[in-house]
ZAMARGU-4260 file (C-alpha; in steps of 0.2 Angstrom, whole numbers, plus 5000, padded with zeros to 4 digits):
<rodrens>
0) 5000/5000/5000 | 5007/5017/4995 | 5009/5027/5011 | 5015/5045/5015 | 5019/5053/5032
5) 5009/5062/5044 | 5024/5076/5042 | 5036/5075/5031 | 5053/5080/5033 | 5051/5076/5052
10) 5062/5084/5063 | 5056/5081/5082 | 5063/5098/5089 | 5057/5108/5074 | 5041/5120/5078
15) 5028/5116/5068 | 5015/5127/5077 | 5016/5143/5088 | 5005/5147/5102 | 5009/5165/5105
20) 5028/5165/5108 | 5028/5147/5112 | 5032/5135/5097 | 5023/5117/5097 | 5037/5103/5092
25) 5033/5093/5078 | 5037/5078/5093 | 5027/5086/5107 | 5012/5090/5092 | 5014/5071/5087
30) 5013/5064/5105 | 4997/5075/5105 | 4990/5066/5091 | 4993/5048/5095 | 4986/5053/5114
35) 4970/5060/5106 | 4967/5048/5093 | 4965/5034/5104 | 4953/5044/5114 | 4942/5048/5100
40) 4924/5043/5101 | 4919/5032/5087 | 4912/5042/5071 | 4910/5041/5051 | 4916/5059/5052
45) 4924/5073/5061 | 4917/5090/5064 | 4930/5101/5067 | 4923/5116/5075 | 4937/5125/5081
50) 4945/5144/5079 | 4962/5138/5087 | 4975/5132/5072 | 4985/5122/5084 | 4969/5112/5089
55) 4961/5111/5073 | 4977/5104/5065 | 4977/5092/5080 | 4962/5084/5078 | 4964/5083/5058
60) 4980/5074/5064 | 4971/5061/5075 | 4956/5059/5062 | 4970/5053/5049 | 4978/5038/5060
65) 4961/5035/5067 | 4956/5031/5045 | 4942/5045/5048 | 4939/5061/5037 | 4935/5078/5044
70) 4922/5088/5036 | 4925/5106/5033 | 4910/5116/5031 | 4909/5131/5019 | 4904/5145/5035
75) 4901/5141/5054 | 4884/5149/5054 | 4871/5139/5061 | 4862/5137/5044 | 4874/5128/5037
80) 4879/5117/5051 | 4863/5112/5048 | 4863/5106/5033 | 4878/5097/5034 | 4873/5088/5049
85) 4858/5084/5040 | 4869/5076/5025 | 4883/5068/5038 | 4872/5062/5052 | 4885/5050/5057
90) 4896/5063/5060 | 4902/5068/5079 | 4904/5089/5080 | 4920/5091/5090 | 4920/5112/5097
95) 4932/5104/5112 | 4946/5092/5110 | 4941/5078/5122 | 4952/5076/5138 | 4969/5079/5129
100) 4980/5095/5126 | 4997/5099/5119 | 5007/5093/5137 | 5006/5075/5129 | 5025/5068/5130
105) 5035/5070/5116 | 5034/5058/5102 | 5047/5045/5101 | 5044/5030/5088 | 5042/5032/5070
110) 5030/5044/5060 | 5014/5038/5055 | 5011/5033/5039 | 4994/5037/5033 | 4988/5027/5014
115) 4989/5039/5000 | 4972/5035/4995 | 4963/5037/5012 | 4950/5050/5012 | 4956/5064/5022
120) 4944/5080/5021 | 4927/5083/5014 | 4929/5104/5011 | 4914/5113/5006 | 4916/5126/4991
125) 4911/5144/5000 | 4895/5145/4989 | 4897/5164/4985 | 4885/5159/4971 | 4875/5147/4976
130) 4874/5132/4988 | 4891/5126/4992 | 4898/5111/4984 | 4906/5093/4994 | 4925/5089/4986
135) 4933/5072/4997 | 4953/5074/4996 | 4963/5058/4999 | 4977/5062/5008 | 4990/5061/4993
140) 4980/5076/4985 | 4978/5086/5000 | 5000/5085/5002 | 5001/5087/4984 | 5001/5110/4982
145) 5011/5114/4999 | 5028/5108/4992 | 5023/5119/4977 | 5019/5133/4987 | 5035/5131/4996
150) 5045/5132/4980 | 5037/5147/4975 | 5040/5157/4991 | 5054/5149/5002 | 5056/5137/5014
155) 5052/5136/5033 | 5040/5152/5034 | 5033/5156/5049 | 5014/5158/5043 | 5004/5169/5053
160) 4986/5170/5041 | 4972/5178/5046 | 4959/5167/5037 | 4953/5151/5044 | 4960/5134/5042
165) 4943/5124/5037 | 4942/5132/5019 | 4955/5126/5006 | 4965/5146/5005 | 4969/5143/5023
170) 4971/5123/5025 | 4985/5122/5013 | 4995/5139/5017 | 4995/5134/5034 | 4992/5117/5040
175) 4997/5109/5026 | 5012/5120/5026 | 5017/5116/5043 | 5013/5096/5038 | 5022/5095/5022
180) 5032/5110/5018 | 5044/5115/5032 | 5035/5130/5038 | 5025/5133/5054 | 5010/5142/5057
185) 5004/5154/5070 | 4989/5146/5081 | 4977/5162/5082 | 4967/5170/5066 | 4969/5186/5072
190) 4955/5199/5064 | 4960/5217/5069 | 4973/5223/5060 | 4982/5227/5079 | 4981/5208/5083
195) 4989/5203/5064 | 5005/5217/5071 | 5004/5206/5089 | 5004/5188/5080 | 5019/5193/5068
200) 5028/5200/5082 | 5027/5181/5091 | 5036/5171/5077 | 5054/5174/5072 | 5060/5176/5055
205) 5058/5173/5042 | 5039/5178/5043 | 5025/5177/5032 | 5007/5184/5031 | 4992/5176/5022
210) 4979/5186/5022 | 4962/5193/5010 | 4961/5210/5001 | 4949/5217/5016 | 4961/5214/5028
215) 4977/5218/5018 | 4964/5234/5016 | 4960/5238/5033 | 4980/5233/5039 | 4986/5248/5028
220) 4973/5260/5032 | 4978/5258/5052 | 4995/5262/5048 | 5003/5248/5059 | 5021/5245/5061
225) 5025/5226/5055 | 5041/5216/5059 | 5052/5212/5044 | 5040/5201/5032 | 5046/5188/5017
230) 5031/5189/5008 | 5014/5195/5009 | 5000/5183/5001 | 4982/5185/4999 | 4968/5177/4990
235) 4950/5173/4989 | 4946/5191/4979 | 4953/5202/4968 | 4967/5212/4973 | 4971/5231/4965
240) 4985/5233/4961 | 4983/5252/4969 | 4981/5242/4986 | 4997/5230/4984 | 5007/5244/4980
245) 5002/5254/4996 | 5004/5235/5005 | 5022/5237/4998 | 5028/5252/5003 | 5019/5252/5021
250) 5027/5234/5025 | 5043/5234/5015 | 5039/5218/5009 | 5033/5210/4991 | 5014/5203/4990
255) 5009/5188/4980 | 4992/5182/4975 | 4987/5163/4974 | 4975/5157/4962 | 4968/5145/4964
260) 4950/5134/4969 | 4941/5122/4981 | 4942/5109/4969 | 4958/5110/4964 | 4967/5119/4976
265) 4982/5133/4973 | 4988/5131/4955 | 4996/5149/4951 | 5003/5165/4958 | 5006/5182/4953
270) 5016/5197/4959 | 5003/5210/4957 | 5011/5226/4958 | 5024/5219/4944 | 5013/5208/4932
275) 4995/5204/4928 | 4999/5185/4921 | 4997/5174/4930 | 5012/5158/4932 | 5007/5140/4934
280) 5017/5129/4947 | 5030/5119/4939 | 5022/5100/4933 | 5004/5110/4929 | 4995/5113/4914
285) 4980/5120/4905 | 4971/5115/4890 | 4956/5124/4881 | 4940/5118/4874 | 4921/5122/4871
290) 4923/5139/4880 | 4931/5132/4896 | 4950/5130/4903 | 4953/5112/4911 | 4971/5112/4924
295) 4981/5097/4921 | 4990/5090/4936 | 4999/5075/4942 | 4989/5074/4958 | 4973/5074/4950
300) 4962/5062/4944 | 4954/5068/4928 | 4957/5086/4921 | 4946/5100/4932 | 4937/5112/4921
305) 4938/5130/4929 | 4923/5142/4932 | 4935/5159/4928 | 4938/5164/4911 | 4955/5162/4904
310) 4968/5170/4893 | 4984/5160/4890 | 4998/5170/4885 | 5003/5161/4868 | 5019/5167/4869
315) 5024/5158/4885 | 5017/5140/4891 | 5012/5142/4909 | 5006/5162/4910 | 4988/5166/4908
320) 4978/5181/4913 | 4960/5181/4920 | 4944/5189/4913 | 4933/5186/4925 | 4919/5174/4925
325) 4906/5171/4913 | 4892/5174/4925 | 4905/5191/4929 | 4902/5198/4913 | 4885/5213/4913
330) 4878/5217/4899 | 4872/5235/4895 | 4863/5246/4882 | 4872/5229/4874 | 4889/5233/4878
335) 4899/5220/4890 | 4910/5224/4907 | 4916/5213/4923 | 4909/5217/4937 | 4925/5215/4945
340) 4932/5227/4935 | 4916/5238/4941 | 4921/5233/4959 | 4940/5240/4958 | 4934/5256/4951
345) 4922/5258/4966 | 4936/5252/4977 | 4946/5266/4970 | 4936/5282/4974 | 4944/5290/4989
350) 4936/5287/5004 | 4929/5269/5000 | 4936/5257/5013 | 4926/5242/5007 | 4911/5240/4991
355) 4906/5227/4980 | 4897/5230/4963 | 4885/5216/4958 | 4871/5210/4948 | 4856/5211/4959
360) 4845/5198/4949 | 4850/5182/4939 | 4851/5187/4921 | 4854/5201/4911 | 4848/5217/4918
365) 4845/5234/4915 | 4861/5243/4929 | 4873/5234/4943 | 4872/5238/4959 | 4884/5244/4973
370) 4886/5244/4990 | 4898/5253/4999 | 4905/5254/5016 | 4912/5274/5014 | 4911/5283/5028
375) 4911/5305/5029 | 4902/5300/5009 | 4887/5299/5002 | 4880/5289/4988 | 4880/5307/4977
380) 4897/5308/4980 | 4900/5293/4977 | 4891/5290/4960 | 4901/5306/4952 | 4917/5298/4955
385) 4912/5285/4947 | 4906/5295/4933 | 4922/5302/4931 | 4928/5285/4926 | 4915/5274/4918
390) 4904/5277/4905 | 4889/5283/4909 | 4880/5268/4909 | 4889/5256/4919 | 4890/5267/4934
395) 4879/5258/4945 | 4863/5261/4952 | 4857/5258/4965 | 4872/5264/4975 | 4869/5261/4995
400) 4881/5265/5009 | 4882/5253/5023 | 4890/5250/5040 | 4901/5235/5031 | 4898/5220/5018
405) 4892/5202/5024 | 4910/5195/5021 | 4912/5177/5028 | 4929/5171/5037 | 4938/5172/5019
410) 4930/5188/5015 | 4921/5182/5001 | 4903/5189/4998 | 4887/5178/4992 | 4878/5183/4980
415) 4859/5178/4992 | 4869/5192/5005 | 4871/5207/4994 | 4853/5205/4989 | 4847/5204/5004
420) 4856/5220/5011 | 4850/5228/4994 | 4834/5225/4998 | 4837/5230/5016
</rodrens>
């Protein structure tokens, strides 16, 4: 049976996780494990409902020698906890790690072996467009993009991210990372951007933060100090490049994008101050037909077709750009934009700290909307900037101000959200 480790590259004294200064051994994490994993109730599936990383990554630890997958819903809300215990009604909800903490004695026989084919999550797409999607990763798959992610930004990070570990952006930039890649990840998600400053002063260098475009946003705009960085990466939304080049210059340090998707993971990064392609990793591919673009990769069984519209550079193999996806484009007076392109241009008026524009009903319809978090502007005001930059009849209307959008813990926004605050 064909078999990879529960960490590879094991070192025991090498910190795989850091609880405020403190940093967790890879020994003293796997002595956890194996202590948890016999303690386990019995159960088809594991609910992992748990904001600290070091805790969440321990049970996803014991789950795989136990043989059981954890499910990773889309959003914590009660809704769809519902549901998914609804679909998984074998499955135990764990929100408190049963009798057994990180003071486990180190870990001193071999590193456990779990088969490459073993089901090792079920992660939930976010449904930002509808209802979120099931994807089961084996184990080999789920190891398969953090060595690529590694080779793209350097070895043994210290990750401190501020999105969650449950959806597919955060599991492999920082647990997988900390599993497979020689990195270690910071235990706390840290929200404000003065908790972000206090988590990346806890880990030594060379640091990393992973973040969203609202937070890179709302980091900037509180003009925080940051230790010396390696990179800054975000994804999950579109970032300007107006607000990677304020990111640079206040934090001295480069930022990346990762592109990527639930059901195929991170397959391409960008420097988006410096370049608008995008670069595969190396060993990955992609291949046109009927309108849609398929990625190619070793770990995968069957080609996956992608839901973003695509633009391979014909001069170089491996660079594409994105145009958005089909359900991005609007249609106006017969003439075609991206929304997302919309949604930068609002994001660009001075004064906008957050806005979204959208289509508020499926089809084609007669303006996009806009909602704005803007505060000292008014929707006036805020409508003639625009007008200063778009044609007149892709500035949006109806254009609201609100307190802030309904972003989940990724800071994506559902479609179902924006029209009901619209409507609000």
């Amino acid at each position: 049976m064909n078999t990879l480790p529960l960490i590879q590259g094991y070192t025991a004294t090498t910190p795989l996780l850091w609880r405020g200064r403190q940093p967790l051994t890879q020994a003293r994490w796997l002595g956890a494990v194996m202590t948890l994993a016999e303690r386990l109730p019995e159960a088809a599936y594991y609910l992992p409902l748990l904001e600290d990383r070091a805790e969440f990554c321990l049970l996803l630890g014991a789950s795989l020698v136990r043989g059981n997958p954890c499910l990773l819903p889309a959003s914590n809300g009660a809704e769809h906890l519902a549901n998914l215990r609804a679909t998984y009604p074998r499955a135990l909800t764990v929100s408190e790690l049963p009798d057994a903490g990180f003071d486990a004695p180190d870990w001193t026989g071999a590193v456990p072996q779990i088969p490459a084919t073993q089901a090792a999550v079920v992660i939930h797409t976010s449904g930002s467009t509808g209802t979120p999607q099931a994807h089961s990763k084996d184990w080999a798959t789920l190891c398969a993009t953090a060595p690529l992610i590694r080779e793209r930004f350097g070895s043994g990070l210290r990750i401190v991210a501020t999105v969650p570990s449950q959806h597919m952006y955060g599991l492999e930039t920082t647990v997988m990372m900390a599993l497979v890649a020689n990195a270690s990840a910071h235990a706390s998600r840290p929200f404000f951007p003065a908790d972000v400053a206090a988590a990346l002063h806890e880990v030594p260098s060379p640091r990393a933060l992973v973040s969203t475009p609202a937070h890179l946003r709302a980091c900037v705009a509180a003009g925080l100090s940051l230790p010396p960085l390696t990179c800054i990466i975000s994804a999950t939304a579109p970032l300007s490049r107006e607000l990677a080049a304020q990111a640079e210059a206040r934090f001295q340090a480069p930022v990346h994008e990762i592109y990527g998707c639930t059901e195929a993971a991170s397959l391409a990064t960008r420097r988006t101050t410096a370049d608008e392609h995008w670069t595969l990793y190396p060993g990955l591919s992609l291949s046109q037909r009927e309108d849609r673009t398929h990625l190619h990769a070793p770990y995968l069984a069957a080609p996956v077709p992608l839901t973003d519209l695509i633009g391979l550079d014909p001069l170089t193999p491996g660079r594409f750009r994105l145009l958005g996806r089909a359900e991005d484009q609007f249609k106006v007076a017969g003439r075609r934009i991206s929304l997302s392109e919309l949604t930068q241009a609002l994001l660009a008026v001075p004064g906008v700290v957050d806005g979204v524009v959208f289509a508020p009903e499926d089809g084609i319809t007669a303006r996009p909307a806009a909602l704005a978090v803007a505060p000292g502007l008014n929707e006036a005001a805020i409508r003639a900037a625009l007008a200063k930059k778009l044609d007149a009849v892709f500035v949006p209307r109806p254009i609201r101000c609100v307190q802030n959008l309904p972003r989940n813990a990724v800071g994506k926004l559902s479609r179902a959200a924006l029209r009901e605050l619209l409507r609000e």
